[in-house]
C-alpha positions in Angstrom: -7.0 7.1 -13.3 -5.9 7.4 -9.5 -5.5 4.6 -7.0 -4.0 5.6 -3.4 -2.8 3.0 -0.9 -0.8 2.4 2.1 2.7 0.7 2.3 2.8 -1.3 5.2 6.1 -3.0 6.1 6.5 -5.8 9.0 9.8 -6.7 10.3 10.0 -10.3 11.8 12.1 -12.8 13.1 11.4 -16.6 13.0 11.2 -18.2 16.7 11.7 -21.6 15.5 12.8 -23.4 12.3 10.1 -22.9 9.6 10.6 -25.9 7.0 8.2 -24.7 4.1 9.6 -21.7 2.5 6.4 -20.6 1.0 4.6 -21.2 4.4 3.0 -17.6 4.3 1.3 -18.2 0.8 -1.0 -20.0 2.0 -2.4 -18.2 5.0 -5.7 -17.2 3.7 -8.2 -19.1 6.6 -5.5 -18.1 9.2 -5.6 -14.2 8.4 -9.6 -14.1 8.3 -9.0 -15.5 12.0 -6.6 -13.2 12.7 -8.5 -10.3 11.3 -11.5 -11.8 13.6 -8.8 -11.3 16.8 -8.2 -8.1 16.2 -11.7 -7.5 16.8 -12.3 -9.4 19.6 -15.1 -11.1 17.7 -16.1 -14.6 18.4 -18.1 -15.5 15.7 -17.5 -18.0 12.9 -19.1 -15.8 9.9 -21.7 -12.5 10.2 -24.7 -13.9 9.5 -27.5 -12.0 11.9 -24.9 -9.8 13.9 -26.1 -6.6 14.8 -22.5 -4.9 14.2 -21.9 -6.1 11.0 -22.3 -2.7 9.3 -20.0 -0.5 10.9 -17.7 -3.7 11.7 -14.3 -3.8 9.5 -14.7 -7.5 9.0 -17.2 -7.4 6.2 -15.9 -4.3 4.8 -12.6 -6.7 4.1 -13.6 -9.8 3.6 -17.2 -9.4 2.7 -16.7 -8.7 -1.0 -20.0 -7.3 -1.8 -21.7 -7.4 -4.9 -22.5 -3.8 -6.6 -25.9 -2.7 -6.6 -25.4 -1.6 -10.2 -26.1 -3.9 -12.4 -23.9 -1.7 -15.1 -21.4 -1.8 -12.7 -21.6 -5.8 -11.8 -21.1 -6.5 -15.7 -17.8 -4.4 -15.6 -16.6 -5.7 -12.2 -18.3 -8.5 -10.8 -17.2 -10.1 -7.3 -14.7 -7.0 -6.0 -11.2 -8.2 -5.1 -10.1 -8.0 -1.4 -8.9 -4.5 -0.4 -5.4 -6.0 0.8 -2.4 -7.2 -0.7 -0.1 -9.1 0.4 4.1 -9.3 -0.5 5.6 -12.2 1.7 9.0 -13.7 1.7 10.3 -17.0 0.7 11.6 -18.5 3.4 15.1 -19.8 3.2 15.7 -23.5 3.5 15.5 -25.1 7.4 17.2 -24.2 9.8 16.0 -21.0 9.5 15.4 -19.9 13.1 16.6 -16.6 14.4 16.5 -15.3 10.9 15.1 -12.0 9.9 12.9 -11.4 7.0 10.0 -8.5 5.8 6.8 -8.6 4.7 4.5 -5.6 3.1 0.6 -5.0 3.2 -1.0 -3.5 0.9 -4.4 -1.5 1.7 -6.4 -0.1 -1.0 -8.7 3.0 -0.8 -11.2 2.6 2.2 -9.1 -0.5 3.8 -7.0 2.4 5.3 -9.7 3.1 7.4 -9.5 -0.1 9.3 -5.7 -0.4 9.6 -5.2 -1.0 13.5 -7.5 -4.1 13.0 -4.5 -5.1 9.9 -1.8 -3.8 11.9 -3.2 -6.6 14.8 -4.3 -9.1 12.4 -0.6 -9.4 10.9 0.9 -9.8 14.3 -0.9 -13.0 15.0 -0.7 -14.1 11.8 3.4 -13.7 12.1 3.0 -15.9 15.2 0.9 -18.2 13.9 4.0 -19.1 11.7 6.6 -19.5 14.3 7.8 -15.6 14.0 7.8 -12.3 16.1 7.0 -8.8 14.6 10.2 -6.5 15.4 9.3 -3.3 14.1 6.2 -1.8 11.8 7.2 1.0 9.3 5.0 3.1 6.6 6.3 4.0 3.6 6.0 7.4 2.8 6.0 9.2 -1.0 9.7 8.5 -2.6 10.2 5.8 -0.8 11.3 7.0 2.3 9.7 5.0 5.6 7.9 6.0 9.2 7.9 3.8 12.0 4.2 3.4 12.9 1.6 2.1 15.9 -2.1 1.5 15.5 -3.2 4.6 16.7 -1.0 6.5 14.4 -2.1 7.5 10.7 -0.3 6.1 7.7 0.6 8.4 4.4 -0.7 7.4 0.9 0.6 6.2 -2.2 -0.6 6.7 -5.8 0.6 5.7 -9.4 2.7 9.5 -9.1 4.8 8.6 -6.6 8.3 8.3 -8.0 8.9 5.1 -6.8 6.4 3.5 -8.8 6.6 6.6 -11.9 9.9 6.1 -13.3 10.5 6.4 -16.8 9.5 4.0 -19.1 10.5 3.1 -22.8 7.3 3.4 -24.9 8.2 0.8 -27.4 9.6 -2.2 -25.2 9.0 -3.3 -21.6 10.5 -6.1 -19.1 8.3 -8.2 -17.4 9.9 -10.3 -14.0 7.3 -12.3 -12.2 8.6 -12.0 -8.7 5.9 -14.6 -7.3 4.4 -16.9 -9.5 1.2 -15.8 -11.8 -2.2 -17.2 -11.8 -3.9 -16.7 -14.7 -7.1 -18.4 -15.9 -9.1 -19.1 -18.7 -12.6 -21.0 -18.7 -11.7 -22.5 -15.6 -8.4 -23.9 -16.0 -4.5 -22.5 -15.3 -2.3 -20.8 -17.7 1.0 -22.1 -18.2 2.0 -19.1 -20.9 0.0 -15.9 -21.2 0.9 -13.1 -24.1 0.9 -9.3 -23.5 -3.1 -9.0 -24.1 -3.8 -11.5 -21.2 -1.9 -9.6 -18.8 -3.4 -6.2 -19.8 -6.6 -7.3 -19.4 -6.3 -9.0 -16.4 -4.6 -6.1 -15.4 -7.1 -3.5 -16.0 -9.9 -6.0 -14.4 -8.1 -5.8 -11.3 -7.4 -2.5 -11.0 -10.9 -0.9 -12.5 -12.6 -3.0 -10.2 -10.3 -2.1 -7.0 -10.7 1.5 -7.5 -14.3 1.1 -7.9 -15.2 -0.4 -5.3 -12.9 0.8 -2.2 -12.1 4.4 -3.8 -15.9 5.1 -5.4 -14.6 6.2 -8.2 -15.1 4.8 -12.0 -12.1 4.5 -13.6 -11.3 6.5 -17.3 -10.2 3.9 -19.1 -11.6 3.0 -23.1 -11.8 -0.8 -22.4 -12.9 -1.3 -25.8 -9.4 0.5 -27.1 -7.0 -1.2 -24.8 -7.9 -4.3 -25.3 -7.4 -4.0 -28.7 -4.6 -2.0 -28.9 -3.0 -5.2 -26.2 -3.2 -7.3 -29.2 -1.0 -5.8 -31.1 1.6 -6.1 -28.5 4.6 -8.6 -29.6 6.2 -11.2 -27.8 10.0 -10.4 -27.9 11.2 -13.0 -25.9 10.1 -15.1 -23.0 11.7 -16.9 -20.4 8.7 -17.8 -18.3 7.6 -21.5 -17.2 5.2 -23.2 -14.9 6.8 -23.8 -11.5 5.1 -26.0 -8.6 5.4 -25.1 -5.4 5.3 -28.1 -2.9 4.2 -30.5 -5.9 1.7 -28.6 -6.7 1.3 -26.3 -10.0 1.7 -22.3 -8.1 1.4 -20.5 -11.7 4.0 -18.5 -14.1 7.6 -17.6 -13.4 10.7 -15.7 -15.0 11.3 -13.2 -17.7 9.1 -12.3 -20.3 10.1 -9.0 -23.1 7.5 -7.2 -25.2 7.4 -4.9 -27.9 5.3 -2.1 -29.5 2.7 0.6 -28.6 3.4 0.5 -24.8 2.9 4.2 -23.4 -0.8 3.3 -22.9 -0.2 0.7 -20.8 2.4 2.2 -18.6 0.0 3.6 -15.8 -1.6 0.2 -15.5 1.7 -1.3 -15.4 3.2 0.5 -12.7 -0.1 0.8 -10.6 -0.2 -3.2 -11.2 3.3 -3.6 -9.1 1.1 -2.4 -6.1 -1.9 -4.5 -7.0 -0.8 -7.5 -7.6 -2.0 -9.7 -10.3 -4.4 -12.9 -10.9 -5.3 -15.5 -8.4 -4.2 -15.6 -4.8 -2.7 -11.8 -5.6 -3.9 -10.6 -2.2 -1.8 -13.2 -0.8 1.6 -12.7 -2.6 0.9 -14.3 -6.1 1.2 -12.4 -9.1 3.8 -9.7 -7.8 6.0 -8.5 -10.6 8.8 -5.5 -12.2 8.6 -3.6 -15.0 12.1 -2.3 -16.5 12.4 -0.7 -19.4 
C-alpha cells in the first residue's frame, strides 16, 4: 500500500501575547475562510457556482461521497486531504516567541498547494502571529525553503524518516496530541490495540482512496482479527481536558505480539493522523520500538 504527501513546515512568531495554548486546535471555521481568501472567493458555501468544479475549495473541503456504492460501504464520508501538526503554545506572555507548525497534504491536495500555502498565512494572523519562513521537507528528512509558485517533493511510507526499524513483537505508542476515538456515538477514555488498528486502517484506506485513486491491498477481514490478538503490556494513557472540556486520550501506551503486519499502517499513521479533529492536530502520535 502507498500513500505520498507533502511536508509543509511554517515558521511563525506571535505578534502579541496568545493566552490559550491550544488556540490553533480549534481553527476549523477560520481555515475554511482562510482557504476561501486565498481564492478571492466571496461566497459563503458553493451552492449554484459556476467554478465549483475546477475550484480547490470543494476538492478540500467538499468531502464527496463515492459513486460506488462498494466503495461507500468501505469508506463512507472521505476524510479532509490535509493534516494539521500545531504547537502548544506556551503559557502568556508569549509574545515575540517563535514556534512551527506542519501541513500535511495527501495525494491530489498537492495540486492546490499555493491556495494552502495562502490559507496558512492568514490563518497564522488570525491568531496574533507572522509566518517567518515556509520550508518543504524533502525524502530523509532534509528541508527546501519554498514559495507558491514553486513545486513541493513527496513523501511515502519508504522514506527513512518514517521506515525505521521496528521490533515485530512489541511496539510504543506516545500520543503526542490527544486521541479521539469513538464508539456508537460517544468518546473513549481507553482504547486497546484493535481499536487503534482499525481506526487506523479506516483512515488511511479511505485517504488513499479517495485523493490517490487507488484501492488499497489490505485483507481487512485478516487484520482485524489478527488486531485482537494484540496484548496490552502496559498503559499509561488517560483522558485529559483541554480548557474544561474532555480533548481525548493522552500518554504511553506498550503492546505486545504479532506486530510486523501492522508496522506499515503504523508508520504511515504518524503522517495521517488519527480519530476525530486529526486534520487539525488531534490524534498525532510515535511509534518506538
Amino acid at each position: 500500500m502507498e500513500l505520498h504527501y507533502a511536508r509543509l513546515l511554517f515558521t511563525f512568531t506571535l505578534s502579541s501575547d496568545l493566552p490559550d495554548p491550544h488556540a490553533f486546535f480549534v481553527t476549523r471555521a477560520e481555515f475554511e475562510s482562510a482557504f476561501r481568501s486565498s481564492l478571492a472567493c466571496r461566497r459563503s458555501d458553493c451552492a449554484g457556482c459556476l467554478s465549483a468544479a475546477p475550484c480547490p475549495f470543494p476538492a478540500t473541503f467538499g468531502q464527496q461521497i463515492a459513486k460506488d456504492p462498494e466503495a461507500v460501504r468501505r469508506h463512507q464520508k472521505p476524510p479532509l486531504p490535509f493534516i494539521f501538526q500545531f504547537p502548544v503554545l506556551p503559557p502568556s506572555p508569549n509574545r515575540g516567541t517563535n514556534h512551527q507548525l506542519a501541513l500535511h497534504l495527501v495525494g491530489s491536495a498537492v495540486q492546490h498547494v499555493s491556495s494552502y500555502l495562502c490559507a496558512v498565512r492568514v490563518l497564522v494572523e488570525s491568531r496574533k502571529g507572522r509566518v517567518l519562513r515556509v520550508e518543504a521537507e524533502a525524502p530523509g528528512g532534509g528541508r527546501t525553503p519554498i514559495d507558491a509558485a514553486g513545486g513541493v517533493p513527496l513523501l511515502s511510507s519508504q522514506d527513512p524518516v518514517l521506515a525505521g526499524p521496528l521490533s515485530t513483537e512489541t511496539v510504543t505508542l506516545q500520543l503526542l496530541t490527544p486521541l479521539k476515538l469513538v464508539n456508537e456515538g460517544r468518546l473513549l477514555k481507553t482504547f486497546t490495540f484493535a481499536q487503534f488498528a482499525r481506526s487506523l486502517m479506516r483512515r488511511i484506506s479511505s485517504l488513499a482512496y479517495h485523493y490517490e485513486g487507488a484501492e488499497p491491498s489490505l485483507d481487512y477481514r485478516w487484520l482485524s482479527q489478527s488486531s485482537e490478538a494484540v496484548e496490552t503490556l502496559e498503559y499509561g494513557c488517560r483522558l485529559v481536558s483541554w480548557n474544561g472540556r474532555p480533548a481525548g486520550i493522552a500518554g504511553t501506551a506498550v503492546f505486545g505480539g504479532d506486530l510486523e503486519p501492522f508496522h506499515l499502517l503504523l508508520q504511515l499513521g504518524m503522517a495521517t493522523h488519527l480519530g476525530k479533529g486529526a486534520s487539525f492536530g488531534f490524534g498525532s502520535y510515535r511509534v518506538k520500538s
